[in-house]
C-alpha positions as CSV (number, residue, x, y, z in Angstrom):
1,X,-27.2,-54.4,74.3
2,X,-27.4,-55.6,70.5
3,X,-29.9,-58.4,72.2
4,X,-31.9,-56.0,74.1
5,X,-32.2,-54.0,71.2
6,X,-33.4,-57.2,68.4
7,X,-36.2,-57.9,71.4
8,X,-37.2,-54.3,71.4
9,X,-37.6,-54.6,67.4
10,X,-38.8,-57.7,66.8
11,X,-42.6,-56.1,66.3
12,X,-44.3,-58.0,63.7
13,X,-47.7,-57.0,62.4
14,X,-50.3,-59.2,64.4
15,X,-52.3,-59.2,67.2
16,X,-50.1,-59.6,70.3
17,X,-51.9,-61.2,73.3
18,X,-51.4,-60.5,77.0
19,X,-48.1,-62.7,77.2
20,X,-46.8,-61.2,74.0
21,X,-47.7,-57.8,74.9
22,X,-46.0,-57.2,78.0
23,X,-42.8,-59.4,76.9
24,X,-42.9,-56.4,74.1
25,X,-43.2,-53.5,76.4
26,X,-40.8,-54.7,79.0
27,X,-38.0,-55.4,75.9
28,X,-39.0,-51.9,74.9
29,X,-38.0,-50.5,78.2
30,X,-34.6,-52.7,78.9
31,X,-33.7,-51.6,75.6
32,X,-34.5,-47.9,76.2
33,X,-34.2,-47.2,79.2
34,X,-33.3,-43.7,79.7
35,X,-36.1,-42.9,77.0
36,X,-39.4,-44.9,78.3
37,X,-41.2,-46.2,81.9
38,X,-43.3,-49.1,82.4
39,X,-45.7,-48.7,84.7
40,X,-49.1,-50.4,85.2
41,X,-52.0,-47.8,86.6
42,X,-54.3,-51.3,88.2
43,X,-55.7,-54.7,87.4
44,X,-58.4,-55.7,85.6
45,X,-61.3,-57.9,86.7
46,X,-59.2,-61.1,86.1
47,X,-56.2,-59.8,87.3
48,X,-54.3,-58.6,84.1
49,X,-52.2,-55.7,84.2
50,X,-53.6,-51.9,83.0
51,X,-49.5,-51.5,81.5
52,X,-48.8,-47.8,80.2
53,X,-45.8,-47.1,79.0
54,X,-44.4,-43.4,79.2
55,X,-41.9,-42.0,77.3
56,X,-40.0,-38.7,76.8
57,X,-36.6,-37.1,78.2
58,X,-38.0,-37.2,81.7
59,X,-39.8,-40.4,81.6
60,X,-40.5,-41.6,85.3
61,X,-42.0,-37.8,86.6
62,X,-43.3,-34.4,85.6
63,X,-41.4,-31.9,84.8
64,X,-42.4,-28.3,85.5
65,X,-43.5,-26.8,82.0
66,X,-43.6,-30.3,79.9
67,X,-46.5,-31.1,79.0
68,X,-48.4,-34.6,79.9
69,X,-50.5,-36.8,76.8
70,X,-51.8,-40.1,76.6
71,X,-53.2,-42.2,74.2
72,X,-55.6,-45.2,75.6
73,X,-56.7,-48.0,73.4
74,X,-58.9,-51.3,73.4
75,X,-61.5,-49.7,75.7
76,X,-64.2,-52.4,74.3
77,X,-62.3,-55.2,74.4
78,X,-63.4,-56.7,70.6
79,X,-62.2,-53.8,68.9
80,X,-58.8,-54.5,68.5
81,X,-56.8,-51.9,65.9
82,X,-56.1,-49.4,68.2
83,X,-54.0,-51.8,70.3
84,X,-51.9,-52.6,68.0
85,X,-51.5,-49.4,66.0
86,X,-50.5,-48.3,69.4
87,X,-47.3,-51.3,69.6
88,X,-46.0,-49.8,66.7
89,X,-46.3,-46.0,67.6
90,X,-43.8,-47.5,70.3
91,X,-41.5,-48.9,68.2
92,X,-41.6,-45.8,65.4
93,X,-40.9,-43.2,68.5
94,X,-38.3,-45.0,70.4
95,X,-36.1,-46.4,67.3
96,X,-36.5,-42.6,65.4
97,X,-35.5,-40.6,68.8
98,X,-31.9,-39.1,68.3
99,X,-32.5,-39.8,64.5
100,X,-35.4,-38.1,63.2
101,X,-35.3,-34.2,64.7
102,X,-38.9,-33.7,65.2
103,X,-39.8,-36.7,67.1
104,X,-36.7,-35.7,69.3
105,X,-37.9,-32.5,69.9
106,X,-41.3,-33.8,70.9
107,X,-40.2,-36.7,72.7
108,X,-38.1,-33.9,74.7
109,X,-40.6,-31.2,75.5
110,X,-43.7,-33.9,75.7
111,X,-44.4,-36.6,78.4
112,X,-46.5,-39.2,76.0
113,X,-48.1,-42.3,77.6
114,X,-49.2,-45.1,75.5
115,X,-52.1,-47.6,77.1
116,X,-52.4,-50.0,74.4
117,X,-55.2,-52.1,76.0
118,X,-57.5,-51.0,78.7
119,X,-59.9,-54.0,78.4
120,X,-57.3,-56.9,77.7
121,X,-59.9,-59.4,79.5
122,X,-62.1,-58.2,77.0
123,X,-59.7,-58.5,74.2
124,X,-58.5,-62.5,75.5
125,X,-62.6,-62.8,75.8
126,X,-62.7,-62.5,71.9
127,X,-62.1,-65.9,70.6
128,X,-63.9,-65.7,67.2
129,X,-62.5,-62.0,65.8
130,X,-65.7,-60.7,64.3
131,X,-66.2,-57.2,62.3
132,X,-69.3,-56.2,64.3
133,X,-70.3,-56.9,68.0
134,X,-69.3,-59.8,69.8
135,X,-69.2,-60.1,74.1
136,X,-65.4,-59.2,73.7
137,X,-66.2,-55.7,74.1
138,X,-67.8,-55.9,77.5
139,X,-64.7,-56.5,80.5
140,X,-65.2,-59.6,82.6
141,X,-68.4,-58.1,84.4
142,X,-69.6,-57.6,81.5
143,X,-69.6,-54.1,82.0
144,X,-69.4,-51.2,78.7
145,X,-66.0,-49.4,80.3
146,X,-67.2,-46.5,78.0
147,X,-70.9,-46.2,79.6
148,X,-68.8,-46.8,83.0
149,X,-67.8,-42.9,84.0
150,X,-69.4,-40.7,86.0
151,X,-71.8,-38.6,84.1
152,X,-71.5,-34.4,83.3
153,X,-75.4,-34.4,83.0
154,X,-77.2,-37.5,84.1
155,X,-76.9,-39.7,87.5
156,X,-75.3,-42.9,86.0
157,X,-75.5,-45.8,88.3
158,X,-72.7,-47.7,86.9
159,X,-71.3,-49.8,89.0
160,X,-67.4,-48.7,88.5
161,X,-66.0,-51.3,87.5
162,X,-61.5,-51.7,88.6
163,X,-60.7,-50.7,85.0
164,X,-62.4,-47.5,85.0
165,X,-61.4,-46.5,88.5
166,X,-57.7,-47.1,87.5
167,X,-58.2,-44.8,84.6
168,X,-60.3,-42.2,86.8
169,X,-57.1,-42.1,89.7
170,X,-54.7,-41.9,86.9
171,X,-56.2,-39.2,85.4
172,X,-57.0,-37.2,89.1
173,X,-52.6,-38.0,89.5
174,X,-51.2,-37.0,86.4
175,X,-51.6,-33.5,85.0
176,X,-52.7,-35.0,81.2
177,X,-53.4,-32.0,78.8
178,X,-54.2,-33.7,75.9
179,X,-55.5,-37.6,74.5
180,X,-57.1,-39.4,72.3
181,X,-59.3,-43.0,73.1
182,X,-58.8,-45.4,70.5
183,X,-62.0,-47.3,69.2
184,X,-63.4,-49.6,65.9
185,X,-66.5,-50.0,64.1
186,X,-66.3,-46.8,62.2
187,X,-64.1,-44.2,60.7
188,X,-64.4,-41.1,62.5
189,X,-62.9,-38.6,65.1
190,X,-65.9,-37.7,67.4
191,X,-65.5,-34.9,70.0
192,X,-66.5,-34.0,73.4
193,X,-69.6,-33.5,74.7
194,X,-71.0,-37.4,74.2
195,X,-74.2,-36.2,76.5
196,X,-75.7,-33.2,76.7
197,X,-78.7,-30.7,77.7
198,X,-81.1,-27.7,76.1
199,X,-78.2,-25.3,77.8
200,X,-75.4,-27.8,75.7
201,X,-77.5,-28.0,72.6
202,X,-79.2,-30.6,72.6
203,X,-82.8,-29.6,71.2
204,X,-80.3,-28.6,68.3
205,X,-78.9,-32.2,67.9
206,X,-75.4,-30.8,69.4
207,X,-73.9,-30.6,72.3
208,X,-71.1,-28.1,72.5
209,X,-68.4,-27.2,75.2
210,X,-67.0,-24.1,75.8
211,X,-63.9,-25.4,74.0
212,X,-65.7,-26.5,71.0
213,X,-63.6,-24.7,68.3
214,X,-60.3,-26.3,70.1
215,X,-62.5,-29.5,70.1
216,X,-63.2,-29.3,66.3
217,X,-59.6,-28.5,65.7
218,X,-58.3,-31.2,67.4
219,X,-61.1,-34.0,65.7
220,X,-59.6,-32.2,62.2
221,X,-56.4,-32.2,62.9
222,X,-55.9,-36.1,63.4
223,X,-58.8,-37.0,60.1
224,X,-56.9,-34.5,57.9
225,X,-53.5,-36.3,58.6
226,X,-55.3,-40.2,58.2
227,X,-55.0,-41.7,55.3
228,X,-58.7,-41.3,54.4
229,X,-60.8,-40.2,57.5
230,X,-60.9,-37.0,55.8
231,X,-63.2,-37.8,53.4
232,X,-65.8,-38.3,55.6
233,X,-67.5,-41.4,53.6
234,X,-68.3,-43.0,56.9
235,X,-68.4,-47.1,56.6
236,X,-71.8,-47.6,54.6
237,X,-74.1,-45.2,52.4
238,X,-76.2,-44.7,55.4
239,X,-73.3,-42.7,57.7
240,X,-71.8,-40.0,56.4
241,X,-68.6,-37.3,58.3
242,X,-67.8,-34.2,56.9
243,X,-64.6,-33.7,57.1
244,X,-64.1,-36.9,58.5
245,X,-65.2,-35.6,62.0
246,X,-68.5,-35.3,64.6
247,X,-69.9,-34.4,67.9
248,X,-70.3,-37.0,70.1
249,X,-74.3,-36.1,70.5
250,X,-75.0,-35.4,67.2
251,X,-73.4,-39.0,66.2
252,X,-75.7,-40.4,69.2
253,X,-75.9,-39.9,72.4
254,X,-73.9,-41.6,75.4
255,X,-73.9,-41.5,78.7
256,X,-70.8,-42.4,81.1
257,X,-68.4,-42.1,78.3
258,X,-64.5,-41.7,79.2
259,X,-63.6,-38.6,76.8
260,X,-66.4,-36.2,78.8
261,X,-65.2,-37.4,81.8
262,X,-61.5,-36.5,81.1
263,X,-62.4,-33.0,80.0
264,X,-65.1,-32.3,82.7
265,X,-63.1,-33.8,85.7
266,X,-59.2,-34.6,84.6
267,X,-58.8,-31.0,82.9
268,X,-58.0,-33.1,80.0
269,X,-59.5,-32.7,76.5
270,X,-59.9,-35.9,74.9
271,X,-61.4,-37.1,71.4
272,X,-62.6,-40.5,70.7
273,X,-60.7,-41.9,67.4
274,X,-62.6,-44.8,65.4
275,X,-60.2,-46.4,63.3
276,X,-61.5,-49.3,61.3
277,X,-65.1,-50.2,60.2
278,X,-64.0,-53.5,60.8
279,X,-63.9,-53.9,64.7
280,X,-61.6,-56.9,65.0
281,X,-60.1,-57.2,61.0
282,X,-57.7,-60.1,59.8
283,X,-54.3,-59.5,61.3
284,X,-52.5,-58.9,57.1
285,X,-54.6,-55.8,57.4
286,X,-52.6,-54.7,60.5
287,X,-49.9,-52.7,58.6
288,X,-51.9,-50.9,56.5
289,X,-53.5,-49.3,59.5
290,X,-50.4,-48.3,60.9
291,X,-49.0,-46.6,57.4
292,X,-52.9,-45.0,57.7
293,X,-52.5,-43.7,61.1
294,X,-49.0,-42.8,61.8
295,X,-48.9,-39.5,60.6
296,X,-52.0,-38.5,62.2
297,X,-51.3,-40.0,65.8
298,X,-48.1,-38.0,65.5
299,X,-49.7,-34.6,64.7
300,X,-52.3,-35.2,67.3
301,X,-49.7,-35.4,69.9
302,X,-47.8,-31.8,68.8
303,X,-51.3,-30.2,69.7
304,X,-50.6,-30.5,73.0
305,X,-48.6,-27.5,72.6
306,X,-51.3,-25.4,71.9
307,X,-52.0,-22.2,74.0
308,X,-50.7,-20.9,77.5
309,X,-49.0,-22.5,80.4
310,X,-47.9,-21.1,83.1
311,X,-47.2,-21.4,86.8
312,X,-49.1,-19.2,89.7
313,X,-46.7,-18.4,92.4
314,X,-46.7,-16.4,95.6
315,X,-44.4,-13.6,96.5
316,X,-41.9,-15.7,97.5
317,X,-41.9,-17.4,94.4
318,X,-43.8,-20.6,95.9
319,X,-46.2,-22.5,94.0
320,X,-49.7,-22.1,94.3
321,X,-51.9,-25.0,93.9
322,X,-55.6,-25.5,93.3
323,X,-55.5,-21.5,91.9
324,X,-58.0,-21.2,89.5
325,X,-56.9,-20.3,85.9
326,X,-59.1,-20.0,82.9
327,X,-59.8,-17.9,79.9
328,X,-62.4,-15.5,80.2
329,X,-65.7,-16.5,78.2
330,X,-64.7,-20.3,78.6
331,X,-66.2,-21.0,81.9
332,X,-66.0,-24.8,83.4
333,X,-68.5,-26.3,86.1
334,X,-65.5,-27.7,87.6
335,X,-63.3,-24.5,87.3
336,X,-59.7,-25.3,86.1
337,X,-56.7,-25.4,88.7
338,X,-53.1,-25.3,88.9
339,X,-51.4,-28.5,90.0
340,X,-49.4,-29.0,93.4
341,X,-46.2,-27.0,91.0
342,X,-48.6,-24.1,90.8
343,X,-49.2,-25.0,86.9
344,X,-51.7,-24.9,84.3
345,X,-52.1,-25.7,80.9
346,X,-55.1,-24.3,78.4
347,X,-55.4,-25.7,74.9
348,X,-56.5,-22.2,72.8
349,X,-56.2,-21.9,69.2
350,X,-54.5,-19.1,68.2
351,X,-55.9,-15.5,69.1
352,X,-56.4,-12.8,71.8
353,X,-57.4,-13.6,75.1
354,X,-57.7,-12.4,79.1
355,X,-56.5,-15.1,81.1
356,X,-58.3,-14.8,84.6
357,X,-56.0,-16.0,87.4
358,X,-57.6,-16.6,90.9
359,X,-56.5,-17.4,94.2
360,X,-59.9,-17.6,96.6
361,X,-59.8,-14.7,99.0
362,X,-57.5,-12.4,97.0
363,X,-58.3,-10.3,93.9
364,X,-58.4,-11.8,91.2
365,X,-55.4,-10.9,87.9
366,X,-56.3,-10.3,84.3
367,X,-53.4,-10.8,81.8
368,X,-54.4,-10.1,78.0
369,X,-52.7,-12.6,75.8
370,X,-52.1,-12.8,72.0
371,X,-51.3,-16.7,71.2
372,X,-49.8,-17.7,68.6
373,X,-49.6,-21.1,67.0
374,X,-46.5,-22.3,68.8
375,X,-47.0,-26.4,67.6
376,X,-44.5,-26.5,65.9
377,X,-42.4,-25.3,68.3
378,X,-43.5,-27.5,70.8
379,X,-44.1,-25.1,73.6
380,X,-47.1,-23.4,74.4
381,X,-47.3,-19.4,74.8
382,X,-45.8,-19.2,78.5
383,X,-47.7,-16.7,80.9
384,X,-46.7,-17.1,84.3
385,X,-49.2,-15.2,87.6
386,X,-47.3,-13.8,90.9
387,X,-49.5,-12.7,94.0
388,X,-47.9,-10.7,95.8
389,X,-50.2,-10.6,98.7
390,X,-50.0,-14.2,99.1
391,X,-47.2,-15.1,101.7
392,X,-46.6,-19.2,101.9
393,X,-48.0,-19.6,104.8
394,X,-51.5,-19.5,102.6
395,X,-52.3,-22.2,100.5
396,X,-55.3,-22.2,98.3
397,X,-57.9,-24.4,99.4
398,X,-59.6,-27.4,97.1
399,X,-62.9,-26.4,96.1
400,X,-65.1,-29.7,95.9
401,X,-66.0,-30.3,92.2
402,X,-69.8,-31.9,91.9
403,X,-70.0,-35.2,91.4
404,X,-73.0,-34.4,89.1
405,X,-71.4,-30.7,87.4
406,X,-75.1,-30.6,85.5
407,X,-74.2,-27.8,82.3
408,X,-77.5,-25.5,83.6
409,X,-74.1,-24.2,85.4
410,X,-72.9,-22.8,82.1
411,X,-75.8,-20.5,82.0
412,X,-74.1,-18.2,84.7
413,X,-70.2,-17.9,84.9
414,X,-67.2,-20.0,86.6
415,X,-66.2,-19.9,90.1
416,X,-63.5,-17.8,88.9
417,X,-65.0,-15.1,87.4
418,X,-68.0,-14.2,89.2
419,X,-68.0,-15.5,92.8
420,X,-71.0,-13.6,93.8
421,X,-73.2,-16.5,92.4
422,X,-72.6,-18.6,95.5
423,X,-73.5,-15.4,97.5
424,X,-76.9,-14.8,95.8
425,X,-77.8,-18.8,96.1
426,X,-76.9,-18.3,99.7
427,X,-79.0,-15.3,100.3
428,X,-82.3,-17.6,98.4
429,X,-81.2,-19.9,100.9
430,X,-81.8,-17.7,104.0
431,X,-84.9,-16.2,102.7
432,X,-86.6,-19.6,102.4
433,X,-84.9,-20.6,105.6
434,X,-86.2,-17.1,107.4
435,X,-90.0,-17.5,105.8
């Protein structure tokens, strides 16, 4: 045990490649076993392993009303902080579980998932580390992973490349809630929408969501816990942040990125994180960007916590899947759905609002909510739905989500709150059909 323990703490500050990397993870998980699971989600192009690592009271499955986050790193292959900032989040949450009392209450009512490399051909690519571009940050197609997701507004032909559609069928399997990309090259926290349209914002040089003031929370939460992102002072005198922050579009605008895809399609509500203006920085600097980012990366992951959960049911008590449940006024193209345990999960700040709970066919329920900020309790408000008119026997049926969810959508209302859309488009259909 005293063995297994030494491997899982010998974590020096330098950059650990493939070999090193899963020799640390795999200590990690002898060492902790009842804590942590290894899993790998794919291959990448030359055959190296996508490895996450989960850990949490319930590490190998879901657990009804625990939420699921994940942090993903080394995207572009050349810019390399993340992935190691990400070793040592390891190593601080597994060695202060059953020691420090707030990571033990979040490691028990949070599922966290820790990729610390999605491009490591990418990253082996890299030979010369460099501060700016170098072909590092392409994978071995030389494909930009984050240019490689289908698109919310435009008809991206990306080739998907394995890496990508790894990430894309982990995201459709898991119920994630909450992440965070980790990227270099600045020194930022840029939020959802990268892309965008005149309905988004974009004649306005924005492009906002309907969560945009969880969005802006979230960006502000993690710079206002770094070290310095806060100050907003950007990595020349050409780029400045306020706050430390920005929209995706308003930074500039990209198409195919991973964090609009996670919101748009996974239900998830991601933020990109650049850490270092440096993109690949000497290996002594390592350990200052840990001591910069470790308070931030852990305050990040308690907003997972924010807002409602809840489980639909029928009146038998069974779980309803693919029910739709959103908040009134926040409407999605692809409307928000329970999992196969009949749950959901909506990140809210904290305030009043009607939770609209629909199972297609049946009248719809309105619950009025007052949320509170319940972070630091790490549970969300819970607000459980029962049909009564549902017997088992009926099971809510998956409504397709576009491939291409253009935001024009936003201009009307979700699926959930104003079905007769699809009845009006039908009735333009049959009068052009009829004349």
């Amino acid at each position: 045990i005293l063995c297994l323990v030494s491997v899982a703490a010998a974590l020096d500050f330098k950059y650990h490649h493939t070999e090193e990397l899963e020799e640390y993870l795999k200590g990690v998980h002898a060492a902790y076993p009842s804590l942590t699971h290894l899993y790998s989600i794919g291959r990448s192009v030359e055959g190296r392993n996508l490895w996450v690592l989960a850990l949490g009271r319930f590490p190998t499955h879901h657990k009804i009303g625990i939420p699921e986050f994940k942090y993903v790193a080394n995207m572009h292959g050349d810019e390399t902080v993340g992935r190691e900032v990400l070793l040592h989040l390891v190593d601080f949450l597994v060695t202060s579980y059953g020691r420090d009392p707030v990571i033990t209450r979040l490691l028990n009512n949070t599922r966290v998932h820790i990729m610390p490399t999605m491009n490591p051909d990418g990253f082996e690519a890299t030979k010369v580390p460099d501060c700016y571009y170098t072909r590092g940050r392409y994978n071995k197609n030389g494909e930009d992973l984050n240019r490689n997701f289908p698109d919310a507004f435009e008809n991206n032909s990306a080739s998907i490349q394995p890496e990508t559609r790894a990430v894309m069928d982990w995201i459709k399997n898991e119920t994630f809630v909450l992440s965070a990309n980790l990227h270099g090259g600045a020194l930022v926290a840029s939020y959802t929408f990268d892309n965008g349209n005149p309905v988004t914002g974009s004649l306005n040089g924005y492009s906002q969501s309907p969560d945009d003031d969880v969005f802006i929370h979230l960006a502000k939460t993690y710079s206002s816990n770094h070290a310095s992102m806060y100050k907003g002072t950007g990595c020349d005198n050409r780029q400045t942040f306020p706050g430390g922050i920005t929209n995706g579009y308003s930074w500039y605008q990209l198409e195919g990125g991973m964090q609009d895809y996670n919101y748009v399609w996974g239900q998830c509500f991601e933020i990109t994180l650049e850490l270092s203006c440096c993109k690949y920085p000497p290996a002594e600097q390592l350990e200052k960007f840990w001591r910069d980012n470790k308070v931030a990366l852990i305050e990040y992951i308690k907003q997972v916590h924010l807002g409602v959960k809840g489980q639909v049911t029928d009146k038998n008590g069974n779980p309803i899947p693919n029910a739709i449940v959103e908040a009134k006024g926040r409407p999605h193209v692809c409307p928000y759905r329970t999992n196969e345990q009949g749950e959901y999960f909506l990140l809210l700040l904290p305030g009043t609002y009607v939770i609209n709970a629909t199972v297609p066919g049946f009248k719809s329920m309105l619950k009025t909510v007052e949320i509170p900020d319940n972070t630091g309790n790490f549970s969300a408000l819970k607000q459980d739905f029962s049909f009564p008119e549902v017997s088992d026997k009926i099971r809510s049926r998956v409504a397709s989500c576009p491939k291409i969810p253009l935001y024009q959508e936003l201009t009307r209302a979700s699926a959930a709150v104003k079905p007769t859309v699809h009845i009006l488009v039908l009735m333009t259909v049959v009068l052009v059909i009829f004349k």
